[in-house]
C-alpha positions as CSV (number, residue, x, y, z in Angstrom):
1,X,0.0,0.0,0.0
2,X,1.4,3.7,-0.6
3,X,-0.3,7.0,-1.5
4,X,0.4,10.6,-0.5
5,X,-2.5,10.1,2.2
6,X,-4.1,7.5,3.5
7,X,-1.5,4.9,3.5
8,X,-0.9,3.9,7.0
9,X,-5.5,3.8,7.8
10,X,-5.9,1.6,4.2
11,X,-3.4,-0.5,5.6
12,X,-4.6,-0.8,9.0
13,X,-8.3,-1.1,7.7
14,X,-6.8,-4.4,4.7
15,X,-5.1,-6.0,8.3
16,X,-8.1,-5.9,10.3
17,X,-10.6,-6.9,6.9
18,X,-8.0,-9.7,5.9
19,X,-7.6,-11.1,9.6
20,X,-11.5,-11.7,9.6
21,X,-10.8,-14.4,7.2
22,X,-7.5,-16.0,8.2
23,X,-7.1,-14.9,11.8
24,X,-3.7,-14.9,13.2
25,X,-2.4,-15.8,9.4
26,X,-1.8,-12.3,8.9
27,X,1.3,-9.7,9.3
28,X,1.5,-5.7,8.2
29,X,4.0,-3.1,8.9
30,X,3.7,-1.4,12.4
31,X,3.4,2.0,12.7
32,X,4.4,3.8,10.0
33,X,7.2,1.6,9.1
34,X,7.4,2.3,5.5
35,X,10.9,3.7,4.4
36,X,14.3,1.7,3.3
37,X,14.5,0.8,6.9
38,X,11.4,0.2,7.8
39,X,10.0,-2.6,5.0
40,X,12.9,-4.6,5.4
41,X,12.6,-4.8,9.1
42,X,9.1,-5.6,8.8
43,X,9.6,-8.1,5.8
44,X,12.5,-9.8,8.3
45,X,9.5,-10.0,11.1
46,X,7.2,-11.9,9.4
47,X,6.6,-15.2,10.8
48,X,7.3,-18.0,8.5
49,X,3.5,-19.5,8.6
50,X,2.2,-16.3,7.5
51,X,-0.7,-16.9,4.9
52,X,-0.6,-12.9,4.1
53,X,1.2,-10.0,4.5
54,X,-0.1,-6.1,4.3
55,X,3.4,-3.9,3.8
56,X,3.3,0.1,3.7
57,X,5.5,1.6,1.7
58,X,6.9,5.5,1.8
59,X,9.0,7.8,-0.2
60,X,9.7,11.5,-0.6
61,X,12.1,10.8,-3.8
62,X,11.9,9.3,-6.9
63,X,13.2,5.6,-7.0
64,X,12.6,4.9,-3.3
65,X,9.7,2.6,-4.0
66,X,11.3,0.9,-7.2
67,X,13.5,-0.2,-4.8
68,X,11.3,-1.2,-1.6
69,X,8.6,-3.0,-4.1
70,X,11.0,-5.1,-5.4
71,X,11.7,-6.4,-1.8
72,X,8.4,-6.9,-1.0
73,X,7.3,-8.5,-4.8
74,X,3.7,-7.6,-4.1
75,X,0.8,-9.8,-5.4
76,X,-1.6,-6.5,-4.8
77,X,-0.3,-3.4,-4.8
78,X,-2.6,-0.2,-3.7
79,X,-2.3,3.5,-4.9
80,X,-4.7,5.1,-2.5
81,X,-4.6,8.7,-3.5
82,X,-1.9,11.6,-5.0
83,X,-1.6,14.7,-3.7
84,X,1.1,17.5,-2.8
85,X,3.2,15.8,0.1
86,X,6.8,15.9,-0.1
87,X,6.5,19.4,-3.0
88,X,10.8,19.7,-1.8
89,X,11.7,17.2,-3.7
90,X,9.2,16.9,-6.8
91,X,8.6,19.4,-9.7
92,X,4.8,19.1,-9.7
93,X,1.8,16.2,-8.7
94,X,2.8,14.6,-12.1
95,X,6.1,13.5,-10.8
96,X,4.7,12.8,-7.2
97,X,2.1,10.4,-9.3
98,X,5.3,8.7,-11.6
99,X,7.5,8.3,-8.0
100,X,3.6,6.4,-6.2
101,X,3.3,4.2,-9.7
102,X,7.0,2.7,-9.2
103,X,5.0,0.5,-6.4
104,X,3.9,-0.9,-9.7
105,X,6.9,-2.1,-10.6
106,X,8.0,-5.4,-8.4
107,X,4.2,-6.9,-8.9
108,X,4.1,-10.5,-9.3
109,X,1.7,-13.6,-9.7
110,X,1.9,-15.6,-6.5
111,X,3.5,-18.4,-8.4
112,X,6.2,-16.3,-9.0
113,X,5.5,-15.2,-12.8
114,X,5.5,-11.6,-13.9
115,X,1.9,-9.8,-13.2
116,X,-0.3,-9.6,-10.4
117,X,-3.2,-7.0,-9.7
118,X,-2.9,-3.0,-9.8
119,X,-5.3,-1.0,-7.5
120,X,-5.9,2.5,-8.6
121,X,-8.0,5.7,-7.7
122,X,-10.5,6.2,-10.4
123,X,-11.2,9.6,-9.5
124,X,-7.7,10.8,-9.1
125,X,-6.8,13.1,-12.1
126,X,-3.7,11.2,-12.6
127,X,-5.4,8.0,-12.9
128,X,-4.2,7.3,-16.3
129,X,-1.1,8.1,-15.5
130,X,-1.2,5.4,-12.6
131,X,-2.7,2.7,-15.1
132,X,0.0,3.3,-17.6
133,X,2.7,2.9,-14.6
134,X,0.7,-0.3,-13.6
135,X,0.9,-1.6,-17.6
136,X,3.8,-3.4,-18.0
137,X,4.0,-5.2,-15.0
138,X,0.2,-5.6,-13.7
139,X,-1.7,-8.9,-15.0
140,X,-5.2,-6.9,-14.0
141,X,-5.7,-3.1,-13.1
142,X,-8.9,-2.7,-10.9
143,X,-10.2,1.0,-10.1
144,X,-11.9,2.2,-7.0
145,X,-14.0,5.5,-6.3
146,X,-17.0,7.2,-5.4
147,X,-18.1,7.5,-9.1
148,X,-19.7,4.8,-11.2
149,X,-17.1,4.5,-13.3
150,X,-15.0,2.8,-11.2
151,X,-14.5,-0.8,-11.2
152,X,-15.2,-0.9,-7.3
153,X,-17.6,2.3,-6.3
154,X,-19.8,3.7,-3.4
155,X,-23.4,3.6,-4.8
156,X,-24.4,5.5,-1.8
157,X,-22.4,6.7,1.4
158,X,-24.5,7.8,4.4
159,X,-23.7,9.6,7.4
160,X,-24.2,8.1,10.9
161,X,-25.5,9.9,13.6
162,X,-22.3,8.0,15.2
163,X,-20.2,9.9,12.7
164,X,-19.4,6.8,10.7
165,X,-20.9,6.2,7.2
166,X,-23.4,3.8,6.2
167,X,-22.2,2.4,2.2
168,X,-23.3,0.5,-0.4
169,X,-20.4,-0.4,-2.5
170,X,-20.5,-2.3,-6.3
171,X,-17.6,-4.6,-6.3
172,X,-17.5,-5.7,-9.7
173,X,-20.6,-7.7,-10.1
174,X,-21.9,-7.8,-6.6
175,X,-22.9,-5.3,-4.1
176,X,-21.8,-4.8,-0.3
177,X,-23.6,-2.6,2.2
178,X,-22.0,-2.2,5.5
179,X,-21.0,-0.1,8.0
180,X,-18.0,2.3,8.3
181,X,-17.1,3.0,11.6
182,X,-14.4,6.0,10.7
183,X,-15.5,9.3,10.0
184,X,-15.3,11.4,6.6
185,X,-15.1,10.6,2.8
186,X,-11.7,10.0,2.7
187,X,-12.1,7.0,5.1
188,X,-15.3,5.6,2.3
189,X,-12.5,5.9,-0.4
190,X,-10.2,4.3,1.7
191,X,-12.5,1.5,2.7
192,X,-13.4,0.9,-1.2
193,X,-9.2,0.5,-1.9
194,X,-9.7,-2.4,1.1
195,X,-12.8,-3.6,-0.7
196,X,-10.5,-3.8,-3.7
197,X,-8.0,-5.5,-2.6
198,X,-9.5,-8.3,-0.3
199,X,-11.8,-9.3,-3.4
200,X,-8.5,-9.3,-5.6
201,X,-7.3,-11.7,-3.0
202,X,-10.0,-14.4,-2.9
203,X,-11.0,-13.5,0.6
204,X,-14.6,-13.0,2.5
205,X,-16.5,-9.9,1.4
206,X,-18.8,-10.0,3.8
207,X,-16.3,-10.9,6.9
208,X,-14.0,-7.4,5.8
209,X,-17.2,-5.3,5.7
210,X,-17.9,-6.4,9.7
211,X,-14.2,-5.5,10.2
212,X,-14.5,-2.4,9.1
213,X,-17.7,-1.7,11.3
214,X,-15.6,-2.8,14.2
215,X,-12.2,-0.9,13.5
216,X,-11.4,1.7,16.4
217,X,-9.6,4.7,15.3
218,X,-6.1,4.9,15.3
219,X,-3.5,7.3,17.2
220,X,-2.9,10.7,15.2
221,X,-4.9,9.3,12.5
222,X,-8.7,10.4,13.6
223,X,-8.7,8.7,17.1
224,X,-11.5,10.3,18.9
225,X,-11.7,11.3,22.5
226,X,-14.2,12.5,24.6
227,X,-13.1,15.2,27.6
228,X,-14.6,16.5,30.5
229,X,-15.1,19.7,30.6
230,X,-16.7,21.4,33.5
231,X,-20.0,19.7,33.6
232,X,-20.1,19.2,29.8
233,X,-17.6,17.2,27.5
234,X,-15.7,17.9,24.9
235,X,-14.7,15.5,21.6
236,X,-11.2,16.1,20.7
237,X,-10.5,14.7,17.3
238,X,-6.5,13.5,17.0
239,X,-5.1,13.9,13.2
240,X,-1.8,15.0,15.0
241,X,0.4,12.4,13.5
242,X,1.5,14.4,9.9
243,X,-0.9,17.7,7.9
244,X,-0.4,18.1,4.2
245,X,-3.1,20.0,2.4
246,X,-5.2,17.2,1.3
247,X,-5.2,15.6,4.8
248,X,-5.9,18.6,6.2
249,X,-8.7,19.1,3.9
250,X,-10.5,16.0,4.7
251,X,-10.0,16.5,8.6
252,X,-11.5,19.9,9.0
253,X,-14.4,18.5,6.8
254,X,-15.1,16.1,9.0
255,X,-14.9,18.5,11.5
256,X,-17.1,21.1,9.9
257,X,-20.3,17.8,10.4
258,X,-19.8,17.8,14.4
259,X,-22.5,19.7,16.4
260,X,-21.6,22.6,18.4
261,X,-18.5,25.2,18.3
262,X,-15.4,24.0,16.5
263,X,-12.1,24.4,17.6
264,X,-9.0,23.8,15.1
265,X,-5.5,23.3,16.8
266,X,-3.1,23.8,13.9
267,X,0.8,23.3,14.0
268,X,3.3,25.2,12.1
């Protein structure tokens, strides 16, 4: 899994979806341990009797993640979304887009044979440019999205008076509904990149969607809190972990749906 945003929840939220299927078959990356020393350390930790493993991968240069997916010789490999993260070191989104599609690159079949199955965002302007990355070494390229087009896509997306979404999701011929239990459109694209993947990889539909009902939020990544405050309380919303202006985006808009006064607490 990599993207400019997202990377670390999508892979949190494929863990929990795949380990509904094969439980305690299945390793990820902790943390966010998705850089040239982070993949190999948690490619070295994976137990040998694991059935699946769910890897992160990072960059903030070009060639970073020709190198790291050639470790890792992904079956599946996600794009979750492009946006500016890292603008030092790249010219424009273009060349953020080429350096994210080099994931591309170390796909296999899991007999060993060149191919194996490219996950893209459909409604990410540089889609095509993701596919044509995804060409030369994917067997299949499957899109996911919130618009029709894509090959897995929300028919509906509800909010929850719990601040969750309620969705309805087309996964190439069949149709899900479940029950998101993060917050935000983001988190419904996010959960459609999971859908993606854990149909891609023969498991349980209907087992993921109940994981993703039940999946708590995670630390600087949307965990909510609820403070006392005087006699009243208070929910603080924790997206601490890393800002760029597409994360940032998505976490005042979610937000912008709480009752009440909002307060935003903004670093440098």
């Amino acid at each position: 899994v990599t993207g400019s945003v997202g990377k670390t929840s999508a892979k949190e939220a494929l863990f929990a979806a795949l380990d509904r299927s094969l439980p305690g078959a299945v390793h990820r990356s902790v943390k966010s341990y998705n850089n040239h020393t982070g993949v190999p350390l948690s490619l070295a930790r994976m137990p040998r009797d694991t059935t699946v493993g769910v890897f992160e991968m990072g960059m903030n240069h070009a060639g970073e993640l020709s190198q790291l997916t050639r470790l890792v010789r992904p079956h599946i490999a996600i794009v979750t979304a492009i946006a500016p993260a890292h603008t030092e070191f790249f010219a424009d989104e273009s060349a953020i887009a080429d350096a994210k599609g080099e994931i591309f690159q170390g796909l296999e079949a899991p007999d060993g044979s060149p191919g194996g199955v490219a996950i893209v965002p459909y409604d990410s302007p540089h889609r095509d440019r993701l596919m044509a990355a995804a060409a030369p070494y994917a067997a299949r390229t499957v899109t996911f999205g919130l618009t029709k087009g894509a090959d897995v896509h929300a028919v509906e997306a509800m909010r929850l008076p719990s601040g969750g979404s309620f969705v309805t999701a087309k996964v190439g011929a069949r149709e899900l509904s479940f029950t998101l239990s993060q917050p935000g459109m983001h988190w419904v694209s996010n959960a459609l990149a999971v859908l993606a993947a854990v149909d891609a990889a023969g498991a349980d539909l209907a087992r993921a969607g109940l994981a993703l009902a039940e999946m708590g939020g995670l630390a600087g990544r949307g965990l909510r809190v609820t403070a006392r405050v005087g006699e009243g309380e208070m929910l603080v919303i924790d997206e601490s972990y890393n800002a760029n202006p597409a994360s940032m985006r998505a976490t005042l808009a979610v937000l912008a749906e709480e009752p009440g006064r909002h307060v935003a607490v903004l670093g440098e």
